[in-house]
N, C-alpha and C positions, 0 to 999 in steps of 0.2 A: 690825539687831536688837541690842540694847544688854543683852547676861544674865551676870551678874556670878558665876553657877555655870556649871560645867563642862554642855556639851550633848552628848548622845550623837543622830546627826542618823543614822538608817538610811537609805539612800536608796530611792528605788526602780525600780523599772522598768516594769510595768504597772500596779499599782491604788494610788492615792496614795490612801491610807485610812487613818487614824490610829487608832492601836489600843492602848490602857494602861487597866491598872487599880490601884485604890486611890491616886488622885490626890488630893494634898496641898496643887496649886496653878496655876493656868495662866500661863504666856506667849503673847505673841504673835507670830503668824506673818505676814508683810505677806503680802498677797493680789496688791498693786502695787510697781510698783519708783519709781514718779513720780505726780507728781498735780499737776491745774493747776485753778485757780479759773475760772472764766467768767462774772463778774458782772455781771446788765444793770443797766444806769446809764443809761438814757434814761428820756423825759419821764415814760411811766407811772408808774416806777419811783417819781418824786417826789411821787406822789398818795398817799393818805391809806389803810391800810387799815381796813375796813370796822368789823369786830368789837375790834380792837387801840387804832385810833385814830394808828394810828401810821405813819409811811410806809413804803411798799417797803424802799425802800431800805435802810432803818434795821433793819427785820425782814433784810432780805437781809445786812447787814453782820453782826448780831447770831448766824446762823445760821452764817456763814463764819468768826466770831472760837470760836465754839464746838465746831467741828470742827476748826480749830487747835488748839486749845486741849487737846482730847482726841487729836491724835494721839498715837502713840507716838512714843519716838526711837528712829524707825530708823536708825542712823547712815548707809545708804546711798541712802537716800531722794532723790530729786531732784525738786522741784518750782516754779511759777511761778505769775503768777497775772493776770488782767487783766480790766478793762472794757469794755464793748461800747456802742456808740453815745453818742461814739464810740468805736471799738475803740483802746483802750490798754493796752500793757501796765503795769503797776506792781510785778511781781518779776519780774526777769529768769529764765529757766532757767538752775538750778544747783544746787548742794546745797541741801537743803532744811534752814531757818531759820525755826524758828518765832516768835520774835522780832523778825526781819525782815518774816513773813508777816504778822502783827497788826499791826507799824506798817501795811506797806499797806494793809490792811484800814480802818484807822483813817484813811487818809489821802484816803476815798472822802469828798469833800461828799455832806453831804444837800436844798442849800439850792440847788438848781440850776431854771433855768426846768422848765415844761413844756411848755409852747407850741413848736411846731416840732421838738419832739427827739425823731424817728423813732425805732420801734425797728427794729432790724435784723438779726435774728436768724441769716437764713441770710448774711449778712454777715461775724458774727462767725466762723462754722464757715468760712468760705475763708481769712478773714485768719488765722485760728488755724493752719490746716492747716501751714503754711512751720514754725513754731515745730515742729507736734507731731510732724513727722518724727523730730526730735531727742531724743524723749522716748525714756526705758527702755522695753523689752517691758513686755507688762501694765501700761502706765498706764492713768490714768483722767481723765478731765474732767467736772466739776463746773459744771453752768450753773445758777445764780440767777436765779430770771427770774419773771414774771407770764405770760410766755406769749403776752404781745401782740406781732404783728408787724405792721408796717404800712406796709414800706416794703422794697425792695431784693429781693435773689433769695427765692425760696423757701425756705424753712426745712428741711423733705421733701429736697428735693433735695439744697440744699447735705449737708446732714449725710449722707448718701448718699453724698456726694463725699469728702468728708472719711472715711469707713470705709474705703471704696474705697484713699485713699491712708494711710491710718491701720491697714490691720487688728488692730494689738496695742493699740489703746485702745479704751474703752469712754466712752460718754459717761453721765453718770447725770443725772438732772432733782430740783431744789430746788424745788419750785413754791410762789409768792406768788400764782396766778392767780384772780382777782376775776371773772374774766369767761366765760358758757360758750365764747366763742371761747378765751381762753386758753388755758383749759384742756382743748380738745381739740387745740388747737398742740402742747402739753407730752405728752399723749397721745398724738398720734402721732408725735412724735419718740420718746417712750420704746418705742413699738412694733416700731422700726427694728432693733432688734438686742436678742437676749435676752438677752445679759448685762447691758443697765440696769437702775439702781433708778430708779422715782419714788416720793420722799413729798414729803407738804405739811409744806412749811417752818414753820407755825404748830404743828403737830404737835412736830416735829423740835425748838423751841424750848419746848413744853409739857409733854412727856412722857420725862420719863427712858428710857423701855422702850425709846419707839419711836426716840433718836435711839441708843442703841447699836447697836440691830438696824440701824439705817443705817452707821452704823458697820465691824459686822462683814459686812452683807454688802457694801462696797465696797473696805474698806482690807483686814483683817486676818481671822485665825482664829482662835481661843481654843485653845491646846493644852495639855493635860493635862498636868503635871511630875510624875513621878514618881520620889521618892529623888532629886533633881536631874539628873533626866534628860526628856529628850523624845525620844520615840520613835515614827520614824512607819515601820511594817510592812511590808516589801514585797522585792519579789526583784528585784535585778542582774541576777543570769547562768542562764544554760543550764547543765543538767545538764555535769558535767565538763569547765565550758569556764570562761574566763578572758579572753573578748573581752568587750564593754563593746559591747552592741547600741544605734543609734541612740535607740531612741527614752530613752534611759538620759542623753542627753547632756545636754538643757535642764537637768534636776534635779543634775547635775554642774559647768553653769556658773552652777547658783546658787549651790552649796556652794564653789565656788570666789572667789566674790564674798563672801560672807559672811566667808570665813576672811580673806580680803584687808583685808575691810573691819572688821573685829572682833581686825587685825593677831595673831591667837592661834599658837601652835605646835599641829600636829595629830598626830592619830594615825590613820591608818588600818587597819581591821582585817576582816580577814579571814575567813569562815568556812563550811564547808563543810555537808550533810548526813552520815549515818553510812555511806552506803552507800559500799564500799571500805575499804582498811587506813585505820589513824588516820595513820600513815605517810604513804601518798599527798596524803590531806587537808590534813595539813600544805601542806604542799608547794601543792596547788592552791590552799588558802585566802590562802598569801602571794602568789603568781601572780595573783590577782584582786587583792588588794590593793596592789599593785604595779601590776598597771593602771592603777585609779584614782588611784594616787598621779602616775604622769605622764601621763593628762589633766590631772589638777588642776597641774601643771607646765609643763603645755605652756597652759594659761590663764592663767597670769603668777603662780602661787603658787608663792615660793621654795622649790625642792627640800630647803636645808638648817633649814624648818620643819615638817617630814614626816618623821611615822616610819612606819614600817611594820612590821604584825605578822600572822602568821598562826597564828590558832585550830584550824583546820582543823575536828574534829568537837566538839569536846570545851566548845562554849557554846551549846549549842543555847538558843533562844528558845520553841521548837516541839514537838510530838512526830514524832520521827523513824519514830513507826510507820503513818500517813499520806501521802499520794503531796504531798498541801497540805500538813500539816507539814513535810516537807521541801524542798519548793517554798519554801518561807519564811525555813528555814535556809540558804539557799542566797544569803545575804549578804555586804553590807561597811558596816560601818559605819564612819562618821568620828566620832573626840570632839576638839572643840575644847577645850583647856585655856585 
């Protein structure tokens, strides 16, 4: 994430709910940490579409230069991208290059037979599978396609196989499909798993509305800045405590990736509800922020870019005269300068 003001990132622990008022402006949040293209390149591909006039393929590349084109720069994004039938890659996995992506993008012929050039759909999802081991948690793949298979394993299956050894990706559907066969191909692959999208790729190319909303629900999340802050609401720790519960850890090794990768000095901080002396609080508010200062240490973020500070009672967010108000002040937040 590339934000050239200072972020205030609360973490959290059970409800990742994003909560600000009087917002002045959004940033964005990646949804994914990798993204790979899967554009089919066989014979159908080269046929003409109906209402356009124009080929697959050409709608297919068109569609793929344009969601390039709109990503953000996430600086720590990693992404690849490749052809199917036959299956080639054409970006290697690696940091993600948007300028390298739209060359290959660019570098797909349109001018290829049709005759003989099977599609192979559950193909691609095996040969992909080796690559997407490699990929960051919550990636995503992106299949262009019409939806025609006509040749090789099952589609159903493979892609079945492929979650199976994949669980942290998600596959989403582009569909060009011309045909009621295709398009219940594309249909039931998007049925496989609820985190897909499908839209129709002519859509996707026609409508401003609808390729955002493609957009955010695959890549990113729109968050509200306020006073140059982002701030997402939620509780760290137990009453009176200063352990760092599991399920707290994932959202700790993002924050620790982001500071790494946005190479900033941080600050962690600390802060209590009112119940007990302001005295004690102290003291526990830096004890929690101290915790999370060496997770975030022990995940390869240099100790001598960390400070740490504790509040204790004295910044509530919340009202401290609720059992959920103070369930809320019972944080840490980190600001990256």
């Amino acid at each position: 994430m590339t934000i050239k003001r200072t972020l205030l990132i609360a973490l959290s622990l059970v409800l990742f709910a994003t909560s600000v008022v009087q917002a002045q402006e959004f940033i964005l949040q990646p949804k994914v940490a990798s993204f790979n293209f899967l554009i089919d390149d066989s014979g159908s591909m080269m046929m003409h579409e109906a209402q356009t006039g124009l080929k697959k393929i050409v709608l297919a590349k068109n569609v793929a230069q344009m969601i390039n084109k709109a990503m953000p720069a996430f600086p720590c994004m990693m992404a690849a991208a490749q052809t199917f039938t036959p299956f080639q890659p054409i970006v290697a996995y690696g940091q993600y290059d948007p300028g390298v992506m739209s060359g290959a993008i660019n570098s797909i012929t349109t001018d290829k037979e049709i005759r003989a050039r099977w599609t192979k759909i559950g193909e691609a999802f095996q040969l992909l599978t080796p690559m997407a081991t490699q990929m960051e948690c919550k990636g995503a793949v992106i299949l262009i396609s019409d939806g025609v298979n006509n040749m090789g394993p099952d589609p159903v299956e493979s892609l079945m196989g492929f979650y199976n050894a994949n669980p942290d990706i998600c596959v989403h559907f582009v569909s060009f499909a011309d045909t009621a066969k295709g398009s219940e191909t594309m249909m039931e692959l998007f049925n496989l798993n609820s985190c897909s999208v499908l839209a129709d790729g002519k859509t996707l190319l026609n409508d401003p509305v609808a390729f955002n909303e493609f957009m955010v629900d695959v890549f990113y999340t729109p968050v509200e800045v306020v006073e140059d802050v982002i701030q997402i609401d939620n509780v760290l720790f137990h009453f009176d405590s200063s352990k760092i519960l599991p399920e707290a850890r994932a959202i700790l090794d993002q924050a620790a990736k982001l500071i790494m990768c946005n190479e900033s000095c941080t600050t962690v901080i600390g802060h209590t509800d009112s119940i007990g002396t302001a005295k004690y609080n102290v003291g526990l508010s830096l004890r929690r922020a101290t915790a999370v200062r060496n997770y975030l240490v022990m995940k390869g973020v240099p100790a001598d870019r960390i400070k740490v500070i504790g509040k204790g009672e004295s910044d509530p967010e919340y009202t401290n005269e609720t059992a959920e108000g103070r369930r809320c002040n019972r944080r840490v937040n980190i600001l990256l300068n």
